[in-house]
VONUGU-322829 format. One line per 4 residues: number of its first residue (from 1); their letters; for each residue x, y, z of C-alpha. Coordinates in steps of 0.2 Angstrom, whole numbers, always signed. Example, Ala and Ser with C-alpha at 12.3 -4.5 7.8 and 13.67 -1.06 7.14 Angstrom:
BEGIN
1	AS	+62 -22 +39 | +68 -5 +36
//
This chain:
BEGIN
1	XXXX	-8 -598 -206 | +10 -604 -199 | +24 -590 -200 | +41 -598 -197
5	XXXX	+53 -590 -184 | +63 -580 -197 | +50 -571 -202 | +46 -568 -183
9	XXXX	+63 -561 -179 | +63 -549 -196 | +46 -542 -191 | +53 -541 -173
13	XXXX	+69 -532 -179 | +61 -521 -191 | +49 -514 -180 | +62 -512 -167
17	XXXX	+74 -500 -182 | +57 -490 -187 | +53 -489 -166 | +72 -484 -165
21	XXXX	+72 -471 -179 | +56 -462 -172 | +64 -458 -157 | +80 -452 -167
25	XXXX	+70 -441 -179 | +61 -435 -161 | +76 -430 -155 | +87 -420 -168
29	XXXX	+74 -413 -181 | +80 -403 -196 | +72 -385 -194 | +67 -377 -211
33	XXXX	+82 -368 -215 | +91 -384 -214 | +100 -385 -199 | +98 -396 -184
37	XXXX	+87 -394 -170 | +88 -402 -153 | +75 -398 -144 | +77 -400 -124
41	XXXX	+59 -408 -123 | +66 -421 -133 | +79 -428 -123 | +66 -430 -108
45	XXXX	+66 -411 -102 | +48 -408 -93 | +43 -390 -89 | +36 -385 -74
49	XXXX	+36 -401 -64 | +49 -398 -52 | +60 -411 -56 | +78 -408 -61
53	XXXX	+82 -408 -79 | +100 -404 -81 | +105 -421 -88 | +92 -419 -102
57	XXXX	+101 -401 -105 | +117 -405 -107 | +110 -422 -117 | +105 -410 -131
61	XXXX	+120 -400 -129 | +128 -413 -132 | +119 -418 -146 | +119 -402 -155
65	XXXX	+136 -396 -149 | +148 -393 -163 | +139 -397 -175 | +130 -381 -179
69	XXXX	+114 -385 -172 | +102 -375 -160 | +96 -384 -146 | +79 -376 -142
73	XXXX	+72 -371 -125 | +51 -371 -126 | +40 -361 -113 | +40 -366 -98
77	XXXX	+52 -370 -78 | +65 -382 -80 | +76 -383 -63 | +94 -386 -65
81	XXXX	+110 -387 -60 | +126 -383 -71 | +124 -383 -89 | +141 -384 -101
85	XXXX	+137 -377 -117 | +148 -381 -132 | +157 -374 -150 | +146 -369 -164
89	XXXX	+131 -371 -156 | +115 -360 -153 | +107 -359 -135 | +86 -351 -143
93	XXXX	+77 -348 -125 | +58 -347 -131 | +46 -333 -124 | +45 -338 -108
97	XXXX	+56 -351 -102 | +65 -351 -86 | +80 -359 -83 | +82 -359 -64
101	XXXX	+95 -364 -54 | +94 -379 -40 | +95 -373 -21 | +109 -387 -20
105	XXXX	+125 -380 -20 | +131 -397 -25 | +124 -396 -42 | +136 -383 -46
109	XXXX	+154 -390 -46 | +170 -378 -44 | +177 -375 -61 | +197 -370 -59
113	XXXX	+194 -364 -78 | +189 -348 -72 | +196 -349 -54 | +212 -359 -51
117	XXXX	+207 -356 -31 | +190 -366 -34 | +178 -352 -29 | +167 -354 -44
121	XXXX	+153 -362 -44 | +146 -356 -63 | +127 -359 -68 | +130 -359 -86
125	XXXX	+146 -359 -92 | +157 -360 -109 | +175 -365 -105 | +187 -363 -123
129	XXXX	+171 -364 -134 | +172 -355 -152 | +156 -346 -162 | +143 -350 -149
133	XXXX	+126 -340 -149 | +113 -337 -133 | +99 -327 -138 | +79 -329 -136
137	XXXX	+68 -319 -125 | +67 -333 -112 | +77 -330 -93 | +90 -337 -82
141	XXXX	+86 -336 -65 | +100 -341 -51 | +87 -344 -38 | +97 -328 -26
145	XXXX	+84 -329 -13 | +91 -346 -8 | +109 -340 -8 | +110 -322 -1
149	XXXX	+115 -322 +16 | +128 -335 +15 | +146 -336 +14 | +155 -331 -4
153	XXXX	+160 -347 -6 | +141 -357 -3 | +134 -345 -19 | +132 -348 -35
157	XXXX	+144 -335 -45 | +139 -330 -61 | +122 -335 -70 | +130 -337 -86
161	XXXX	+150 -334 -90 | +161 -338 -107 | +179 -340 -102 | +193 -343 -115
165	XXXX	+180 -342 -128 | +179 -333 -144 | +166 -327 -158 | +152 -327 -144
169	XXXX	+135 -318 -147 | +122 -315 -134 | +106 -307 -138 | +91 -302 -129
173	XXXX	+87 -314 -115 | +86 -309 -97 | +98 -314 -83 | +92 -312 -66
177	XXXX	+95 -314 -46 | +109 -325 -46 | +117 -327 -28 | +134 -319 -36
181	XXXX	+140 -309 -52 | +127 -311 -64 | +137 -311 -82 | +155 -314 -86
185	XXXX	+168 -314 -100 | +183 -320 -96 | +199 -322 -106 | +189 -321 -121
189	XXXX	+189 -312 -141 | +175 -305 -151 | +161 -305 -141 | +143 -296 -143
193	XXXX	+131 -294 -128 | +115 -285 -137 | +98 -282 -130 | +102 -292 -114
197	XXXX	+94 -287 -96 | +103 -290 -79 | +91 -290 -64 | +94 -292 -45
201	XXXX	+88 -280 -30 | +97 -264 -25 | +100 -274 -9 | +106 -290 -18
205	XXXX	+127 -293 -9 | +138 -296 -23 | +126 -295 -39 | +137 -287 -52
209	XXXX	+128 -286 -68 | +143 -290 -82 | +161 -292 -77 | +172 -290 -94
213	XXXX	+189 -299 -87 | +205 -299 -99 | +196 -298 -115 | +198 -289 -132
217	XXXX	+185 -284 -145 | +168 -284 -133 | +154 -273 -138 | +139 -272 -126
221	XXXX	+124 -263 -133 | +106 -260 -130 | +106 -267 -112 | +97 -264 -98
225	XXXX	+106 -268 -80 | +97 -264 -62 | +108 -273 -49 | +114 -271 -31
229	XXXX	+131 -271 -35 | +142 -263 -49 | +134 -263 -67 | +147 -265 -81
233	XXXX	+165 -270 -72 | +179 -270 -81 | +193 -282 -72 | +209 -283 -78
237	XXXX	+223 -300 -70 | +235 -305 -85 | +230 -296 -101 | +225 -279 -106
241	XXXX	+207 -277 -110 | +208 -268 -128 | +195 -261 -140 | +179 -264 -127
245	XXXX	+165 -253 -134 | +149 -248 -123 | +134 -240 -131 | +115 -237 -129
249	XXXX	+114 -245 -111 | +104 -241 -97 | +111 -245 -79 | +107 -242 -61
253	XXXX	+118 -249 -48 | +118 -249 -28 | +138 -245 -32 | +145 -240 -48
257	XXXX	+137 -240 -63 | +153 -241 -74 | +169 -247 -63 | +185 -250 -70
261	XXXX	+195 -263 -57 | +196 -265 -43 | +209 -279 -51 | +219 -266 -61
265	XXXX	+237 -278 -65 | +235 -277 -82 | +225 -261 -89 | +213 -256 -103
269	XXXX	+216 -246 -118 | +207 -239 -135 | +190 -240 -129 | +175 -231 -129
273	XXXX	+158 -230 -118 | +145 -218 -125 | +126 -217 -126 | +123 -222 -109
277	XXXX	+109 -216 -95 | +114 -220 -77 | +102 -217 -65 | +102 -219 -43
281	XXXX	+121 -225 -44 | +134 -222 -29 | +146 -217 -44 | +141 -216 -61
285	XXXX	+158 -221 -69 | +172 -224 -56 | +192 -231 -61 | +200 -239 -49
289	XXXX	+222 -240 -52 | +228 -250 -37 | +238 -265 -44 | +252 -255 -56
293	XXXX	+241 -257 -73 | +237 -244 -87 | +221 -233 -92 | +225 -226 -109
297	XXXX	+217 -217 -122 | +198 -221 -115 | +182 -209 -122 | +168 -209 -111
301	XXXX	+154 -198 -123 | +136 -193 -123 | +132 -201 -106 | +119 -195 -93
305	XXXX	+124 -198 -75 | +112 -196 -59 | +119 -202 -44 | +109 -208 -30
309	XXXX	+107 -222 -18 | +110 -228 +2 | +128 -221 +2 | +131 -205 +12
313	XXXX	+144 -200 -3 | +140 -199 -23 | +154 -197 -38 | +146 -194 -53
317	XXXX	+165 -196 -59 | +180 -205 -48 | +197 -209 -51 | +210 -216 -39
321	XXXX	+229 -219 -42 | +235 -229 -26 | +246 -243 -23 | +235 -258 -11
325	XXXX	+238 -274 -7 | +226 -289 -11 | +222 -294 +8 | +221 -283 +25
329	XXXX	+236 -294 +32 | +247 -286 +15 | +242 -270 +17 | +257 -258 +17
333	XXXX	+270 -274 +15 | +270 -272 -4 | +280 -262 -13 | +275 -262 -34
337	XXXX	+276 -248 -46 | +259 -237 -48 | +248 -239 -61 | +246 -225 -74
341	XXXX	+231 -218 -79 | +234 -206 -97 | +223 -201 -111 | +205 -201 -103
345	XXXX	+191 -190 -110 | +174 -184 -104 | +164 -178 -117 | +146 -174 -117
349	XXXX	+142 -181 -98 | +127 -172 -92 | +126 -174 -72 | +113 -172 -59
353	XXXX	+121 -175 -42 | +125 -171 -22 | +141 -175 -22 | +156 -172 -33
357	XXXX	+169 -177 -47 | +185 -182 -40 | +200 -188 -51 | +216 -192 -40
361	XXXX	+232 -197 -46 | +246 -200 -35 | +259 -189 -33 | +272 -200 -39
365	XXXX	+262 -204 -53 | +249 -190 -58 | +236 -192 -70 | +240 -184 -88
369	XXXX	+230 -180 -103 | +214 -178 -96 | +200 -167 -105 | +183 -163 -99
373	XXXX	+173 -155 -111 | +155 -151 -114 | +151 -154 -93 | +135 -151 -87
377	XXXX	+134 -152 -68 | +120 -145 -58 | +121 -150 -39 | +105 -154 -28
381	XXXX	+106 -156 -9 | +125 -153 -9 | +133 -167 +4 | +146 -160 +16
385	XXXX	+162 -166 +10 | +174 -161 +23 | +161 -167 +34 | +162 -186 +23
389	XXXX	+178 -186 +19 | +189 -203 +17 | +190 -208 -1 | +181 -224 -5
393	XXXX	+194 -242 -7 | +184 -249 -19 | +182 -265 -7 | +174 -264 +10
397	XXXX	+189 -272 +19 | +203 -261 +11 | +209 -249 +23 | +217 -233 +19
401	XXXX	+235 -236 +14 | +248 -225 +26 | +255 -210 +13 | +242 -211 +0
405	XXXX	+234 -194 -5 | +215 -191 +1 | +207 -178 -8 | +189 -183 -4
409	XXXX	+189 -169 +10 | +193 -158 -4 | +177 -143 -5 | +174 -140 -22
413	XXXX	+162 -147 -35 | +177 -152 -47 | +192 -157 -37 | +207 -163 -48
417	XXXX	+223 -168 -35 | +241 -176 -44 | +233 -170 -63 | +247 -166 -73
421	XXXX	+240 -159 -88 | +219 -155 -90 | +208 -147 -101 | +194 -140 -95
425	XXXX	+181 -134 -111 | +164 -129 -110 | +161 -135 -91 | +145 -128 -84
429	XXXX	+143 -131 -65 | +130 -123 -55 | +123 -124 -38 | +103 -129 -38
433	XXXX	+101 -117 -22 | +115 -103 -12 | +115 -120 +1 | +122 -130 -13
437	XXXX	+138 -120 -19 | +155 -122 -15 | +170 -119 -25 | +170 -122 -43
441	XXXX	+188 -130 -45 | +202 -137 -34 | +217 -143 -39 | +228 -149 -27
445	XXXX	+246 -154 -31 | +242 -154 -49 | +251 -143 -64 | +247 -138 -81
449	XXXX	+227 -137 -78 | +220 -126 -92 | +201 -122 -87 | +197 -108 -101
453	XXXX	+178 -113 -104 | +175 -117 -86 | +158 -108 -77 | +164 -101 -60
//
């Protein structure tokens, strides 16, 4: 039987379209609901084989990206280096898959989106990206071990961060040991981090759990966060941070579970952080004003603090008004107007701890329209606080500013120094054992304190 070249080259061709086509339909599959799937497998992923896959990653990204599709992550190790994830997409990380990041710092390019001085080397990151959604019970793991011990600038900051971004939802997937800053959001509106966990070592440098930076509208719920930094960190350049709600968390922190700063240009307002257990924390929630911003009408309800740690010195509460430079070489050479701190309220905290609360304002610009209520402090192994005196800078290399107020020396359980304006209702205090007591109240330089319902 003789078949003529034309018909040759159309079985050729055909077979090349059908061979085509399979690999297509291999590559984005319609899940059942209709929508489109690109699983990382697909586009030449392979688990567990040691073998960078990053390319295969952002292929399927890519792929998906904008066009409403989820790209799937099966069980399984895939080593990578930075991932840029896209709008309307959905990242699903299976039950047990590992994204883990390369050892080479070279993988991670500088992105100038989220650090115009090109410190920020990101894992995986969002830049400008609307209605995106992370969720799955699968991990990110930044590799820390390979990093810690190294300059800032050689580590990998932040495992996963959304910068400029809007209508973000992250749920239930774990990010752990990155060598810097574990979670970010940057710049961003209407954001929801549900059920996440944020693991490093108490001994990790650097490893806060979730820095919220300039944004408006975050809720953070359900989260569990061990780490050997700070825990939840509010920091706040250019914009205020408006309308951030905390609830139903769990945190433990080498430093301070919840801390407000120490970038405080802009402020934080109408916001509210209840529900929370903190547990072997240097502070459980600590504000820090140093850069001339606002703290404004901020609830802080139903929370549970017991400090603990390797510091000498424990604040189940701190608040500091002070003006500081940026560097030890500006330090005392600038000259900006205070922050203000108005309007905060402690409701509900139950406290187990050796050290103390300490709210300082500044005498130029004293704290006003603070309310504790509903306090119950029971002190154990009391610390000497004359004795560890020298309030904390919120940065290791910050010195004391010359003419700023220290009440950390202060020796009382409550010490409330430049408050103008305080209610006091409902505040137990007692002493575990006669060793542990020292004066109830202090209240240096401040005016207008009403204390009816305070426990002497």
């Amino acid at each position: 039987m003789t078949i003529s070249n034309g018909l040759i080259m159309l079985m050729i061709h055909t077979s090349l379209a059908s061979a085509a086509a399979g690999q297509v339909a291999s590559v984005e599959k319609t899940s059942p609901a209709g929508g489109l799937t690109c699983d990382v497998s697909s586009f030449g992923a392979v688990p567990d084989d040691e073998r960078a896959d990053t390319r295969a990653f952002q292929s399927a990204i890519d792929a998906c990206g904008d066009r409403g599709g989820v790209v799937y992550v099966p069980s399984g190790r895939f080593d990578l280096g930075q991932v840029n994830l896209r709008s309307r997409m959905h990242l699903h990380l299976a039950a047990g898959s590992l994204l883990k990041a390369s050892g080479k710092l070279s993988d991670f390019p500088v992105n100038t989106a989220i650090d115009e001085a090109g410190r920020h080397r990101p894992f995986i990151v969002g830049v400008g990206v609307r209605d995106l959604s992370i969720s799955g019970l699968g991990a990110i793991d930044g590799s820390g071990p390979q990093y810690w011990g190294k300059e800032d600038v050689d580590r990998i900051r932040f495992g996963l961060i959304v910068q400029g971004c809007s209508n973000v939802k992250v749920r239930d997937i774990t990010i752990r040991d990155t060598p810097m800053f574990l979670m970010g959001v940057m710049d961003c509106d209407n954001v929801v981090v549900d059920g996440v966990t944020l693991t490093a070592p108490a001994d990790s440098p650097n490893t806060d759990g979730l820095q919220i930076i300039d944004s408006h509208d975050v809720r953070i719920s359900n989260c569990l966060i061990s780490v050997g930094d700070d825990g939840i960190v509010p920091k706040m350049r250019k914009r205020m941070i408006e309308r951030l709600q905390v609830n139903n968390c769990r945190i433990t922190s080498d430093d301070g579970a919840i801390k407000f700063g120490t970038r405080s240009s802009s402020g934080m307002r109408d916001s509210l952080f209840s529900n929370l257990t903190i547990t072997d924390s240097r502070y459980g929630i600590a504000m820090f004003m140093i850069h001339g911003g606002v703290y404004e009408n901020i609830r802080f309800s139903n929370i549970r603090i017991a400090t603990g740690g390797r510091h000498s010195r424990h604040y189940p509460i701190f608040i500091d008004v002070e003006d500081r430079a940026d560097s030890v070489a500006e330090q005392g050479s600038q000259n900006r107007p205070l922050g203000r701190v108005n309007g905060i309220t402690f409701d509900g905290i139950d406290i187990t701890t050796a050290g103390n609360i300490m709210i300082g304002g500044h005498p130029k610009s004293p704290i006003t329209d603070l309310t504790l209520s509903d306090i119950r402090m029971r002190v154990s192994n009391a610390q000497d606080l004359p004795k560890l005196k020298g309030k904390p800078m919120g940065n290791r290399t910050f010195k004391p500013v010359p003419g700023s107020p220290d009440y950390s020396g202060v020796n009382a359980h409550i010490v409330l120094g430049s408050v103008s304006g305080a209610n006091l209702d409902n505040v137990d205090v007692r002493a575990v054992t006669p060793t542990d007591a020292r004066p109830t109240l202090a209240t240096p330089g401040s005016t207008a304190i009403a204390a009816p319902g305070l426990s002497r």
